[in-house]
Every structure is written in C-alpha cells, then in structure tokens.
C-alpha positions in Angstrom: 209.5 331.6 165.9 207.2 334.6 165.3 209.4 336.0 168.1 212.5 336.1 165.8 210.7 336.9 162.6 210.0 340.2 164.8 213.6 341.0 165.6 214.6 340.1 162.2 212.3 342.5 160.9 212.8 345.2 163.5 216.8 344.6 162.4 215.6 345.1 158.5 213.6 348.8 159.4 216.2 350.0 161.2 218.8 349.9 158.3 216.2 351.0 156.2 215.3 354.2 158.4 219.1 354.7 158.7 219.5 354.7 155.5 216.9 356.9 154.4 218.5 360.0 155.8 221.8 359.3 154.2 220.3 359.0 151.1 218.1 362.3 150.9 220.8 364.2 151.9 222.4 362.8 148.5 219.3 363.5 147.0 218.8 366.5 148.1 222.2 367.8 146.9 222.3 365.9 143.4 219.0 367.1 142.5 219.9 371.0 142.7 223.0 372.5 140.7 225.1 373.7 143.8 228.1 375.9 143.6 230.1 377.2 146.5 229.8 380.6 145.5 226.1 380.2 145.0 223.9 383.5 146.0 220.0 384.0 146.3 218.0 385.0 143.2 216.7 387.5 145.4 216.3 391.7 144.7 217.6 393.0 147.5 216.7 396.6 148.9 219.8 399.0 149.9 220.5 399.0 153.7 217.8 399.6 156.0 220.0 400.8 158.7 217.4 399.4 161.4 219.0 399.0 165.0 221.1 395.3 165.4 221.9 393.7 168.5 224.2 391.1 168.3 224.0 388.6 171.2 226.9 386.8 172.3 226.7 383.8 174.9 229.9 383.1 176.6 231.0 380.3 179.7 234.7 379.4 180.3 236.0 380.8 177.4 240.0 381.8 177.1 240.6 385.3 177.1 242.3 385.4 173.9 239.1 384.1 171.8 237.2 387.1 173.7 240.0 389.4 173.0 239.5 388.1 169.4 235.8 388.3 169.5 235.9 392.3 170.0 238.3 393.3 167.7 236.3 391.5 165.0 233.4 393.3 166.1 235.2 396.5 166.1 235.8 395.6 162.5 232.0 396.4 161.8 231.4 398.9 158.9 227.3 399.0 160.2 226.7 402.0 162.2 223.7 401.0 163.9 224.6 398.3 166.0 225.5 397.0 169.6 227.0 394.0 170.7 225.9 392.2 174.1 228.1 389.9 175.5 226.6 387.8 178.2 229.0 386.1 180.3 227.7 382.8 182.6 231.3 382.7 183.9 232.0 383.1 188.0 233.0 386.4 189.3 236.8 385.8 189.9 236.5 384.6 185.4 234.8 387.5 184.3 237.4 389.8 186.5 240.2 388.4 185.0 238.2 388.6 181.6 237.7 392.0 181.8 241.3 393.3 183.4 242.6 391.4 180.4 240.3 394.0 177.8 242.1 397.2 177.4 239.6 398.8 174.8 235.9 398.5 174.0 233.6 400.2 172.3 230.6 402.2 173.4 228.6 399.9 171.5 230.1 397.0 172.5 229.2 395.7 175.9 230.6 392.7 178.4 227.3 392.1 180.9 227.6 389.0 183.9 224.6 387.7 184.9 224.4 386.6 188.2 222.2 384.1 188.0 223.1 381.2 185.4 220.0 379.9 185.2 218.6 378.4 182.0 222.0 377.1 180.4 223.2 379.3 177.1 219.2 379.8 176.4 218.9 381.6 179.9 221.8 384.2 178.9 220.6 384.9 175.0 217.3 385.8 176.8 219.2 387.8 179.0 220.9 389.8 176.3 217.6 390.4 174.3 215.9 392.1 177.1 218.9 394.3 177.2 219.1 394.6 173.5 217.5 397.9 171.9 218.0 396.2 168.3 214.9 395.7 166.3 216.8 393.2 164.4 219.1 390.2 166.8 222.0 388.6 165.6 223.4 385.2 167.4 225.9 384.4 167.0 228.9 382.0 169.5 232.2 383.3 170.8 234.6 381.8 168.2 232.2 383.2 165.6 234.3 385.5 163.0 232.5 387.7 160.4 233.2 390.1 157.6 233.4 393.9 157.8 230.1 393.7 156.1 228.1 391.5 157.7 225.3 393.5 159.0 224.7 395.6 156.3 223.6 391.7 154.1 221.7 391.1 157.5 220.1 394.0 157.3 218.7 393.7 153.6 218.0 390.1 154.5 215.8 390.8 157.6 213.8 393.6 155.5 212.6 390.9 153.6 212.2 387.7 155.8 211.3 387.2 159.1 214.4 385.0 160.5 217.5 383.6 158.3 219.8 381.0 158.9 223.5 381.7 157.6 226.2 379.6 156.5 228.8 378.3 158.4 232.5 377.7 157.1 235.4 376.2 159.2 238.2 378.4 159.4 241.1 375.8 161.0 242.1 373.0 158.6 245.3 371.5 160.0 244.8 368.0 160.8 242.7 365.3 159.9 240.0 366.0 162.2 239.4 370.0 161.3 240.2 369.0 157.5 236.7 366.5 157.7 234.8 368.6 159.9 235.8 371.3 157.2 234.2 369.1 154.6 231.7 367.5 156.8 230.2 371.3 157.8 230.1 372.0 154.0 228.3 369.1 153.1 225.9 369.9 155.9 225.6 373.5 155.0 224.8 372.2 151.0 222.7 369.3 151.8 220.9 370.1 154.8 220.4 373.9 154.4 220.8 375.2 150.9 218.9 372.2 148.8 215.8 371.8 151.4 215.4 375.9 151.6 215.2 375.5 147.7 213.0 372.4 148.1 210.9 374.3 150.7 211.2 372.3 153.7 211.5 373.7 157.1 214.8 375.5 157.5 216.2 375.0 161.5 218.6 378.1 162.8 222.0 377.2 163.7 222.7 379.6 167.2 226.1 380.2 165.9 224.4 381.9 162.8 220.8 383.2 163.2 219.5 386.4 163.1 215.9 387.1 163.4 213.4 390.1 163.6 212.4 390.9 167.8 208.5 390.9 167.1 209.0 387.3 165.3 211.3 385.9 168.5 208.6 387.8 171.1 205.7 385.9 169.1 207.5 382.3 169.8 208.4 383.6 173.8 212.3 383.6 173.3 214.5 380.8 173.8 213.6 378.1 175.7 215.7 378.0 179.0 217.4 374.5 179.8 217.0 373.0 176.6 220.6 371.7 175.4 220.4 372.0 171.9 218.3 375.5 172.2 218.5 376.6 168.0 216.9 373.1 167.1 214.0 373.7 169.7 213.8 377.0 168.9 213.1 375.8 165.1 210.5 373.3 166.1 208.6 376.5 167.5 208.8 378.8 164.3 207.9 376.4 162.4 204.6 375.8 164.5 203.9 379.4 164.5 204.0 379.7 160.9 207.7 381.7 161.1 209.6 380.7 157.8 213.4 380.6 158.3 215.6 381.5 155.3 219.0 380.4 154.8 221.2 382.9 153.1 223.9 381.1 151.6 225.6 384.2 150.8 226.4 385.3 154.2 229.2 383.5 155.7 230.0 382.8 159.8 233.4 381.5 160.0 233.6 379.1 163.2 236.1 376.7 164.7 236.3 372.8 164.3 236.8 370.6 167.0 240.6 369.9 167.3 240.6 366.3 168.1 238.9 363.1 168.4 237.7 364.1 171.9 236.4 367.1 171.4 234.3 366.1 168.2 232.9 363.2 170.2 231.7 365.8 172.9 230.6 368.4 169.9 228.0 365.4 168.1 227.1 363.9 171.4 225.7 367.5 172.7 224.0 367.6 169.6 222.7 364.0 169.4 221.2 364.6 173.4 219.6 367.3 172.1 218.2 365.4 169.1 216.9 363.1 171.6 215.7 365.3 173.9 213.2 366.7 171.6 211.7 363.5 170.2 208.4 364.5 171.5 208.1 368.4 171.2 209.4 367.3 167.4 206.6 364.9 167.1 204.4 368.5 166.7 206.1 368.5 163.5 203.6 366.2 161.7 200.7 368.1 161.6 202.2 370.2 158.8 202.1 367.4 156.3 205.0 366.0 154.2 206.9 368.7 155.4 206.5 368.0 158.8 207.5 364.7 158.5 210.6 365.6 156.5 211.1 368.0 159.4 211.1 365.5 162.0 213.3 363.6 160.7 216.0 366.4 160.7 214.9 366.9 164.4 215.8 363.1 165.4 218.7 362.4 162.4 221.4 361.8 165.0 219.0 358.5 166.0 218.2 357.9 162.4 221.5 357.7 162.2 222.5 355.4 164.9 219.1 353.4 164.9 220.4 350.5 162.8 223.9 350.4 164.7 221.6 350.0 167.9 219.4 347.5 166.9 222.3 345.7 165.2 223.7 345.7 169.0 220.6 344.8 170.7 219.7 342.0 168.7 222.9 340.3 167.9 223.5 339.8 171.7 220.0 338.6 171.6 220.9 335.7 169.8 222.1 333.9 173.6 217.8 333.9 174.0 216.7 334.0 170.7 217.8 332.6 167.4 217.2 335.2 164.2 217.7 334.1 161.1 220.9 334.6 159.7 219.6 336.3 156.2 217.8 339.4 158.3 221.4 340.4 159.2 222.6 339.8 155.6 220.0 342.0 154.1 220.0 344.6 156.8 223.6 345.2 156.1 223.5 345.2 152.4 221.3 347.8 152.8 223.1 350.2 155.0 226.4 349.0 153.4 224.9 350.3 150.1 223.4 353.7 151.5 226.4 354.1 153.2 229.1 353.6 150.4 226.5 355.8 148.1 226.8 358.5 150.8 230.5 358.6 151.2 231.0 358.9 147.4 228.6 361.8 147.0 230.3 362.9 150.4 233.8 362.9 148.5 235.5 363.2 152.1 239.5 362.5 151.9 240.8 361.8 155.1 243.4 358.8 155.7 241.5 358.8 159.4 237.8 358.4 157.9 237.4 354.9 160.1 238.1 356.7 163.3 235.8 359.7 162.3 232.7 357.9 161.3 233.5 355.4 164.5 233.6 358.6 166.8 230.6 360.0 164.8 228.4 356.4 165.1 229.1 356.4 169.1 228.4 359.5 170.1 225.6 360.3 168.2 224.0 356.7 169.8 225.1 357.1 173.2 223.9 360.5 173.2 220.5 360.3 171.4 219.9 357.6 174.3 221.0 359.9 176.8 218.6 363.0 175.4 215.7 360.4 174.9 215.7 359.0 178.4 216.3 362.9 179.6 219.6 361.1 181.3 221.3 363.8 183.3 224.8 364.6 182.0 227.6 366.8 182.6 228.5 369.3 179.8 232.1 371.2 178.7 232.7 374.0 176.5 234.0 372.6 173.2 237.9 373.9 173.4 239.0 376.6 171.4 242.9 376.1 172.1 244.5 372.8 171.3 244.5 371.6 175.2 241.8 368.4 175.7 243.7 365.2 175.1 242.7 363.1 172.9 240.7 359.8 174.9 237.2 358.9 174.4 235.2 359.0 177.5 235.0 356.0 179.9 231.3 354.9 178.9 232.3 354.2 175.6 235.3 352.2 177.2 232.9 350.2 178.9 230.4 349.5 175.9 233.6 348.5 173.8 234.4 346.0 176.7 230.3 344.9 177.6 230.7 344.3 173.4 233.8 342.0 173.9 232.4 339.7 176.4 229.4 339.5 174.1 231.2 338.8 171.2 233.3 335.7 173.5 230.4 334.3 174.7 228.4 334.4 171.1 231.9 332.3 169.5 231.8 329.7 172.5 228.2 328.9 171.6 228.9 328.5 168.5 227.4 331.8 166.5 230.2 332.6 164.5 228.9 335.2 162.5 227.1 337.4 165.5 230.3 336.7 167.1 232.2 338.7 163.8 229.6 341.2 164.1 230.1 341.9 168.1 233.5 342.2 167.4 233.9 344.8 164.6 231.5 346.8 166.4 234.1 346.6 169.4 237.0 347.3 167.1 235.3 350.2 165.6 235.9 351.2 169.3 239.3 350.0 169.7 240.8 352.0 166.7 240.1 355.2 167.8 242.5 354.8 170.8 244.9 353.7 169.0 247.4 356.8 167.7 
C-alpha cells in the first residue's frame, strides 16, 4: 500500500513540475507589456567601429545556402569586419563547395579544418583563434541579417559583455514552419525578452550570440563535444559572473524545420542536450532564486516531458502494482489545466497542432533520456532544402508498439481506464504518420 501511495504521488509531482514551466512562461509574458516591435530603453553610444569577427560553423551544407550565406555578408555596411567560415566537411565537399564560389571578399574567408574534432564547438574554437576581432559574432549557416547588423552589435557590445539576439523564422509555408514561426516567437517573448527584464539568467542561442573575446577567453571558449554547445556555454557565464543581454532589437532571421521529421530531429538534439547537462546545470543553484529559475531553463525539455514519462512508467506499472485511480485523475487535471492555459496564452493556429505537440512531447522525452544516460546517438544536419521525408524515426515506432501491447494486456486484466490511457498515448503516436 505505501508502495502505491508513492507512485501516486510521484505521478501527482510530475504534472506539477510539468506544469510549472508552462505556466511561468505565461507568466512571464503576461506580466510585462510586450510588443513585437519592442526596443531597449537603453542610450546607446554611436559606432565603436571595433574589429568583428563573425564565426560561421558549417558540416554538409548545400552549396546554395553557402552561396546565400556570402552574399548576405557581402551586404554588410560595417567596415571593420571579417567573416570565418569553418567548414567540418570532407575534402572532396569543401572542393566542390569552393569550385561552386565564384566571388569572395578579402574579408570573408572559407577555412577546412582537418581535424573535426569537438563537434560544431571544436570548429567555433577554431575560427576564434583565427579571428583578429575584438568583438565575435555566431552566428549558423542559414543565418540572414540586415545591412546593419554590426553597426547595433557594435553599440551593444560597448556596453555589455555578451548579448543574445532575437531570432525570427523567415519560411512560413506550411503548417509546420507557420508553428515553428509562432512557436520561436513565443520563445523569443517568453523565454528571452520577459526573464532579461525580470533579471534572470539570459542563455545565448549559437545562431545569435555575439560576445566580447576577453569575456569568451575568461570562460576557456566553447566546450568541445558538448551537443547543445550555447546552453553549456551559458551555464559557464553565468558561473563566472558574465551577464548575457538579450537585444530584442536586433533581429537573426533563421530557417524552420520543413516537416514533421526534421522538427523531431531539431527538439530531440536540443532535448539530449538538455539532458546532458543535468549535472553541470545543477552549478546553477548556488546563485539563489535565480539559479534555480536557471536550472530549470537548462532541463525544460524534461520538465516538459516529466509528467508524460511518469504517466508511462506507472500506468504500465499497474500489471505489479495497483495505484489509486484518483492520483491519475488529479495528475491530469492538473496538466490538462496548465496545458489548456498555455495554449491560449500561446494563441497558436495550426489545423495540425495534435501532431506538433505529439512530435514536440516524444522527442523532447526520448531525447532528454538519451542526453541524461549520455546514450550515444547519431546526429544530421537539420535540412535546409525541402528533401527529408516526412517518417518518425523507428524508436518511436517501437515505443508506439511496446505502448500497444501494454495497453492490450492492461484491458484483459481488467484496468480499463490505464488501458484508455496507454492507448491515447500510442495514438498520439499513430497520428503523426498518418498524412
């Protein structure tokens, strides 16, 4: 019995702690006055005109988004700049990369390194120790930016140490890029804008982070191997006492994921990441109430799925143990409630939304697990041209069918209502297959 009352309440925190995240990132942007257009109250001085590198990572990229790449650098009206390009790709690649580049700048430079060591960390180290910039820009391949860019880096660096920038979708054709459009401004508002108001610890985003060289050289670069190498890097600079500002004013225009596939890759790269640093984030909570809220950004793609695991874990549990049946009733009135509360405030419009949040729920689980456990996986690129077709990976496959058998089993003993349970979760599964 005491057994049971256990699980139950295990079953009870976990909707709670889901929950919780969901509803401070309402709070967060209900308790500000946000606008769109919102800028800084903040005197800037005129341009500084200190030396920028920009630093580009790039691995099995189509020569048309590189082609793309440079002529939006080009585009520049910042005279003293550079951008490093530092390519991971194999010699025959970055041949054809290169034979396919008729013009490019003095200042703008394509580097191979021949040893790809340290994943996309490895080769933005790479390009800082060629970089003569006093001020460093990151920023990804499909990154697109205005003619003016660097000059509002460049007032923004002379007063802070490191800024984050905001990121805005570009491609909003179907379903997919129309929610991650509205997803990534949510995010940007919630996330980034309110808790740099509220004073929490801002995290850089590597496709939008510029910070000053002595402040990057103080925290030792970026860490080689780690998958998720801008939320590490944050976890550091905010141990070392570097403040990250977001500039809401600046604007990095990226790419959505086109489909289904590629967005479960995109949050499950994320969510491994999450999970990989569970411990290094557990630093976080010597810095007080901010700390805590900052470890809780660090590990929100498990916040997330916590309650959905647990619902899993103890549902099928019921074969061995019996919980009672109003733990399950007020566990998912809670996260029913927080989650209805969310979407509102969320004001997404997508005739898809069940497959999105099923494709957000299992990859942010099965990859949290995956970074956790420090469970080897093989990585990809997230496309850039419509070409990945549109299948969710066979380990999801086999949960949806491990679910099913569950489900089966739970109805011929007789436990209807885990049995109802087992078997929405495996249709949440089942629906996103279906075209």
């Amino acid at each position: 019995m005491q057994l049971s009352i256990f699980l139950g309440l295990i079953l009870v925190f976990s909707s709670i702690l889901s929950s919780s995240w969901l509803i401070l990132q309402v709070y967060y942007v209900r308790s500000i006055k946000i606008e769109i257009k919102d800028v800084d109250d903040i005197k800037l001085t005129h341009d500084t005109n200190n030396k920028i590198s920009i630093i580009i990572a790039i691995k099995n990229e189509s020569v048309d988004t590189i082609k793309e790449l440079i002529e939006n650098l080009k585009n520049i009206k910042y005279e003293n700049y550079e951008a490093i390009i530092v390519s991971d790709d194999t010699p025959e690649r970055f041949k054809e990369i290169i034979s396919n580049i008729s013009y490019i700048m003095r200042n703008i430079k394509i580097i191979r390194r021949s040893e790809n060591k340290g994943r996309k960390a490895g080769a933005l180290n790479y390009g800082v120790k060629l970089a003569q910039g006093e001020y460093l820009v990151f920023l990804d391949a499909e990154a697109r930016i205005t003619d003016d860019f660097l000059t509002k880096v460049s007032q923004y660096l002379s007063r802070f140490d490191a800024i984050a920038m905001r990121l805005r979708v570009r491609n909003k054709e179907n379903y997919v890029e129309k929610s991650y459009y509205q997803m990534t401004e949510y995010s940007m508002s919630s996330l980034f804008l309110a808790r740099d108001k509220k004073y929490f610890i801002i995290f850089p985003n590597g496709s939008a982070f510029a910070i000053k060289r002595n402040e990057l050289e103080k925290v030792g670069g970026w860490k080689e191997g780690s998958v998720t190498e801008d939320l590490e890097m944050g976890i550091r600079l905010a141990l070392f006492g570097i403040k990250v500002k977001f500039v809401n004013d600046i604007i990095v225009y990226t790419l959505s994921p086109f489909n289904l596939t590629d967005l479960y890759f995109q949050i499950k790269r994320w969510a491994y990441g999450s999970g990989e640093l569970f411990s290094e984030g557990l630093l976080l909570l010597k810095k007080g109430i901010r700390g805590i809220e900052g470890f809780l950004y660090v590990i929100q793609w498990g916040v997330y799925s916590s309650f959905i695991f647990s619902l899993i874990l103890i549902t099928s549990l019921q074969l061995l143990v019996y919980i009672p049946i109003y733990f399950y009733l007020i566990s998912l009135l809670i996260y029913s409630i927080s989650v209805a509360f969310y979407s509102i405030s969320f004001k997404i419009r997508s005739y898809n939304l069940h497959k999105i949040s099923s494709v957000v729920i299992w990859s942010s689980l099965i990859g949290f697990l995956q970074g956790l456990f420090h469970i080897t996986t093989n990585w990809r690129v997230t496309p850039k041209v419509k070409k990945s077709e549109e299948n969710l990976p066979l380990c999801v496959r086999i949960l949806g069918t491990i679910l099913f058998i569950i489900s089966f089993l739970e109805l011929s003993k007789g436990l209807i209502f885990e049995s109802i349970i087992l078997f929405v979760l495996f249709l949440s599964i089942v629906i996103v297959q279906v075209t």
